[in-house]
C-alpha positions in Angstrom: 69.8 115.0 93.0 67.2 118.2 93.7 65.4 120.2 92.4 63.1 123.0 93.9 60.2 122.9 91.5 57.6 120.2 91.8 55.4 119.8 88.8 52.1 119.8 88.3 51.3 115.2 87.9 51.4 114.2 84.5 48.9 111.8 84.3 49.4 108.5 84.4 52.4 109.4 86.4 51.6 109.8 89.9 52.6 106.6 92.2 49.8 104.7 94.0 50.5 103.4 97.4 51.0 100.0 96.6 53.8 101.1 94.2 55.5 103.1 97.0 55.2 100.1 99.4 56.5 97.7 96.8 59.9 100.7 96.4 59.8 100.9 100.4 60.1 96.9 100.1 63.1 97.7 97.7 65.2 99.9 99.6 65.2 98.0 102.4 66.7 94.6 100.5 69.3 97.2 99.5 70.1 98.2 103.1 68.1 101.5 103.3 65.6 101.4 105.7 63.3 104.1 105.6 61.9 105.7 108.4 58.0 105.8 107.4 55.9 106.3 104.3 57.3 107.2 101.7 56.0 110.0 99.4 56.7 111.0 95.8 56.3 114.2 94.0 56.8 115.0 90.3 59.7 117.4 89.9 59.6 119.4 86.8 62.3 119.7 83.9 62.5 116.6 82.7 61.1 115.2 79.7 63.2 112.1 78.9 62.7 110.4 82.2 60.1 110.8 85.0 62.0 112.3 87.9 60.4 112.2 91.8 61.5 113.7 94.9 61.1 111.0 97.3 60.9 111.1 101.5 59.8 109.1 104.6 59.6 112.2 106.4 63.3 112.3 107.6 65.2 111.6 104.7 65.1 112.6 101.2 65.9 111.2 98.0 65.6 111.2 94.3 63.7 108.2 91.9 64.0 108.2 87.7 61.6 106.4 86.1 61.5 105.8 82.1 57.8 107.5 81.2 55.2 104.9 81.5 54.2 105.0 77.4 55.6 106.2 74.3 59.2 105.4 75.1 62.0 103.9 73.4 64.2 102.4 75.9 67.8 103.3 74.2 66.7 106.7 75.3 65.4 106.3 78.6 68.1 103.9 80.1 68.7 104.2 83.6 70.1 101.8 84.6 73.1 103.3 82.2 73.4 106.5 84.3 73.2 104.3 87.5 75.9 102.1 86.2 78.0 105.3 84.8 77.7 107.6 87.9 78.3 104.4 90.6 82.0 104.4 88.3 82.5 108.1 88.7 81.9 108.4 91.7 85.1 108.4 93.1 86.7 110.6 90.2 86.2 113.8 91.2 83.6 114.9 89.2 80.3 115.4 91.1 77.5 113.1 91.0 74.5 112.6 92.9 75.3 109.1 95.2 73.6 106.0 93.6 71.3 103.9 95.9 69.2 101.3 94.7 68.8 99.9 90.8 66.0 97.8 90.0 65.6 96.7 86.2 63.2 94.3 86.6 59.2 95.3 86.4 57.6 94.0 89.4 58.1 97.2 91.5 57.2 99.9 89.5 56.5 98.3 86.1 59.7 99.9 84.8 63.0 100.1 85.9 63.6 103.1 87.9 66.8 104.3 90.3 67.1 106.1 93.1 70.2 108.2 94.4 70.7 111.0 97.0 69.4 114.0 97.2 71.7 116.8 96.6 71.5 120.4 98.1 71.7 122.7 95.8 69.3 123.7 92.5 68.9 123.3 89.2 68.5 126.9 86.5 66.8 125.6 84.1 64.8 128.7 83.4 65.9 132.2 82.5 64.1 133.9 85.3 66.4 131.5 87.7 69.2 132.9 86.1 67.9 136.4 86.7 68.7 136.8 90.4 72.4 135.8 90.0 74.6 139.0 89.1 77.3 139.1 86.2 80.0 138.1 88.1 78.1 134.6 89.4 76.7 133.8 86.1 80.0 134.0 84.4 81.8 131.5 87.7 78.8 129.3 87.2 79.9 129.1 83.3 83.8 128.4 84.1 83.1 125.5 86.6 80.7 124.2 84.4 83.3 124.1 81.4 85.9 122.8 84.0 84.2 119.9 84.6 83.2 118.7 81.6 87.1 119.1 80.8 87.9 116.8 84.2 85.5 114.8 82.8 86.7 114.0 79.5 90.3 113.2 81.2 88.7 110.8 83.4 90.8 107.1 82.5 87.5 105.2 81.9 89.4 101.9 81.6 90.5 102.2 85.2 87.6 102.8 86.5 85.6 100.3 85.3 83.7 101.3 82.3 85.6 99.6 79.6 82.8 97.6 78.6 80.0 101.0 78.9 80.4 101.7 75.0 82.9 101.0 72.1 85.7 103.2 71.5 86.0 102.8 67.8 84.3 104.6 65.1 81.8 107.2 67.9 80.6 109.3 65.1 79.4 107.1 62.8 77.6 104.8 65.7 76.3 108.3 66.8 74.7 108.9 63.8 73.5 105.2 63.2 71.5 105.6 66.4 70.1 109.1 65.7 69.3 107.9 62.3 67.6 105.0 63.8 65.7 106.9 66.5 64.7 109.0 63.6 62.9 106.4 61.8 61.0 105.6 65.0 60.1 109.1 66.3 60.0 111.5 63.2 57.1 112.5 61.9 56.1 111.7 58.4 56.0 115.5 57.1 59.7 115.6 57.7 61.0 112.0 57.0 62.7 113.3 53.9 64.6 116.6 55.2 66.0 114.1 58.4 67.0 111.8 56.3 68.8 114.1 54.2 70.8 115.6 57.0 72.0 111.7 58.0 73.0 111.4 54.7 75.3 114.8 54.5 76.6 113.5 57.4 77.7 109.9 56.2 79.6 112.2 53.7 81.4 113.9 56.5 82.1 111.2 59.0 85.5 112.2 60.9 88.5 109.6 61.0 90.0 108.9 64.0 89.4 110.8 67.7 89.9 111.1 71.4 88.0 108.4 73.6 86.7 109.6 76.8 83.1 109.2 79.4 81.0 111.5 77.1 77.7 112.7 79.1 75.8 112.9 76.0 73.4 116.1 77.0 75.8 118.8 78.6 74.7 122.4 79.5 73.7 123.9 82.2 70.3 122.4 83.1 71.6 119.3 83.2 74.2 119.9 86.6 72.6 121.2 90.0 74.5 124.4 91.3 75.3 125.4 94.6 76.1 129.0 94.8 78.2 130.0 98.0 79.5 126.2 98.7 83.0 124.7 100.2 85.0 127.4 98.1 82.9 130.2 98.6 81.7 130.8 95.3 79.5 129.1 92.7 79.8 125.0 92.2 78.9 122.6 90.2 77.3 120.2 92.7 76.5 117.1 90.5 75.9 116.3 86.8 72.7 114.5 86.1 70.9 112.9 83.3 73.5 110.9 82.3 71.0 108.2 80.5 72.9 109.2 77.1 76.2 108.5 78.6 78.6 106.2 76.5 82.9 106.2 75.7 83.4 108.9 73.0 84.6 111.4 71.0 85.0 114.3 73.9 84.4 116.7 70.7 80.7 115.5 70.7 80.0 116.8 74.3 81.5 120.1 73.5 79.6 120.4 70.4 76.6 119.6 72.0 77.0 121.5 74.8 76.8 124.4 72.2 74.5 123.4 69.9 72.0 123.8 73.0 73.1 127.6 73.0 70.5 128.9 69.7 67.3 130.3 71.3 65.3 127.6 69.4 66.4 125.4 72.1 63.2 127.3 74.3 60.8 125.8 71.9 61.6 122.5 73.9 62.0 124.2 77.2 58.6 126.4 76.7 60.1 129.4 78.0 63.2 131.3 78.1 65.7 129.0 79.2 68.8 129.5 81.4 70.9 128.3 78.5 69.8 130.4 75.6 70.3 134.0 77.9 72.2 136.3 76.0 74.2 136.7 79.7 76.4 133.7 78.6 79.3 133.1 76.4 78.0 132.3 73.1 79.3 128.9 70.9 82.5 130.2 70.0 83.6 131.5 73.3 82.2 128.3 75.3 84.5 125.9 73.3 87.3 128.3 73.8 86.8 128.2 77.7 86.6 124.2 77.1 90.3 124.5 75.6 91.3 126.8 77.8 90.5 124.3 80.6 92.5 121.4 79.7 89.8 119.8 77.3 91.0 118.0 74.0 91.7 119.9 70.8 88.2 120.7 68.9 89.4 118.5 65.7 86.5 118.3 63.3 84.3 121.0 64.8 82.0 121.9 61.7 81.1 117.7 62.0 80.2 117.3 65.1 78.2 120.3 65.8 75.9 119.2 62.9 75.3 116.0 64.3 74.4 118.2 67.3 71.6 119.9 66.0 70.9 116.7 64.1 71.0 115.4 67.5 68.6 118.0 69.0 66.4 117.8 66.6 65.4 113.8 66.9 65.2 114.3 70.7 62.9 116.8 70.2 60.7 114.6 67.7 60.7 112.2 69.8 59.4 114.2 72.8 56.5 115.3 70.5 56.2 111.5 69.8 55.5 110.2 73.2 52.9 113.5 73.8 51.3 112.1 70.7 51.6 108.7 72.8 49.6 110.1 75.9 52.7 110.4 78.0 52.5 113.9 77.8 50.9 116.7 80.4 49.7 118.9 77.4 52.5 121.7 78.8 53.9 124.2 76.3 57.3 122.5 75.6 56.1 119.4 74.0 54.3 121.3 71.6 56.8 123.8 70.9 59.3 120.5 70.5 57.4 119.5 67.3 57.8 122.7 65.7 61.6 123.4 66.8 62.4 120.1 65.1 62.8 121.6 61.3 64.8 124.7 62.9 67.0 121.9 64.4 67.7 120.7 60.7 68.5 124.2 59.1 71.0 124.7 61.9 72.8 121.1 60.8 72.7 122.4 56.9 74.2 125.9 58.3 76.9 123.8 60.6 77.8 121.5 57.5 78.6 124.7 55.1 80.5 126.6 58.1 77.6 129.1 58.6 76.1 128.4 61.4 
């Protein structure tokens, strides 16, 4: 992976040297020697895990870390988006190359992976939009559609990941474990109005479904773009973040995917966010590109995009949770998370009654 912005340490983040030694000690049990010192620097965007551009000097590569308090470790697993990209791999759709896994503590005191770096950049931010004109920003959209659609067709059985989740019953597991995070991140002011969206949605739980690789937090911010690559135009170098991965409902990505479109979304960011400008497709006219692109029929659409925002809206209680925690920097997003978290709810209500 990359990323050209390096952040400003959170504390209680930044490795000491023994920690580096110890990871220079790993690599090289895994048959990756590096070439001196190694150094790590915070790279903003994040705030599920800890992500660090790491180098001896020569080479360069990319460590994931869970956050070092405040976390709950269904969402912070990285050893699920090591396990899922390693499968993918060879699919087609672009991932960043795994290296090394460690699970246990002794290295790092979490578990933490490291893959390649990647050459290209993330656009997180509106004003990295900015520079790209019309006709880029709408290529980056279609190649970003079309591969979640190759994704989604991807046979998971033969490749391996049979075992990575349960095909049976996705929505109501989905909302089981959102439900649960709830009770675990949600602040007591708004106990009641999360519980009540679960419980519209226990009323509403889908029948049967498609079963694919879900990502579990698709959109644009979440893939690293190379603009001028192999084909001469914009690409989709590698999806990251895949530490929500599981076998799905493809529906749930899409929905997601566009849930992530309403400007409330840059409450979390803490500024105008790439995925939120008014310069791409809205909802409607993303999941008609998804269609249009050999994805699966958008059965149950009302559903799933209010367990999106319900979705959303968790995640971002639990980001204001572990800034409660300490494992926060004090930067504008996790603030702005808190307060985007009842917003998140309306939006489910609106979805629910075909209004949103």
């Amino acid at each position: 992976m990359s990323d050209d912005r390096t952040a400003a340490t959170p504390l209680g983040t930044r490795l000491a040297d023994a920690e580096l030694a110890r990871l220079a000690t790993a690599l090289r049990e895994r048959g990756t020697t590096p070439a001196g010192p190694l150094r790590a620097e915070p790279i903003a965007g994040g705030r599920s895990n800890l992500t660090y551009r790491l180098t001896d000097g020569t080479s360069t590569w990319v460590l994931r870390t869970p956050p070092r308090a405040g976390h709950t470790p269904s969402a912070h697993d990285v050893a699920r988006e090591f396990t899922v990209t390693s499968a993918l791999l060879p699919t087609g759709v672009p991932v960043a190359r795994p290296v090394l896994l460690v699970e246990e503590p002794s290295v790092l005191g979490v578990p933490f992976t490291v893959v390649e770096h990647v050459d290209a950049r993330s656009l997180r931010l509106a004003t990295e939009l900015a520079p790209l004109g019309d006709a880029e920003v709408d290529e980056v959209v279609t190649r970003l559609i079309e591969v979640l659609a190759a994704l989604h067709r991807v046979d998971h059985v033969a490749v391996g990941l049979e075992r990575f989740g349960r095909p049976d019953a996705y929505a109501e597991r989905q909302l089981r474990r959102w439900a649960g995070q709830w009770t675990l991140v949600g602040p007591p002011g708004l106990a009641a109005g999360g519980e009540r969206v679960a419980e519209l949605l226990r009323a509403r739980l889908p029948g049967r479904h498609h079963v694919s690789v879900v990502h579990g937090d698709y959109r644009l911010d979440n893939t690293l773009v190379r603009l001028g690559g192999a084909t001469g135009g914009a690409e989709i170098a590698a999806v990251v973040d895949w530490e929500l991965s599981t076998i799905g409902d493809p529906v749930a990505d899409v929905a997601l995917m566009c849930a992530y479109r309403d400007r409330v979304f840059d409450l979390i960011v803490g500024a105008p966010s790439s995925w939120t400008s008014p310069r791409l497709p809205g909802a409607s006219g993303l999941a008609q590109r998804y269609e249009r692109a050999g994805g699966v029929p958008l059965r149950d659409w009302e559903f799933h995009l209010a367990l999106a925002y319900f979705k959303i809206g968790v995640i971002a209680a639990g980001i204001a949770h572990r800034h409660r925690a300490g494992a926060g920097d004090g930067a504008a997003g996790y603030a702005g998370a808190g307060e985007s978290v009842a917003r998140y709810f309306d939006l489910a209500h609106a979805a629910l009654r075909g209004t949103a």
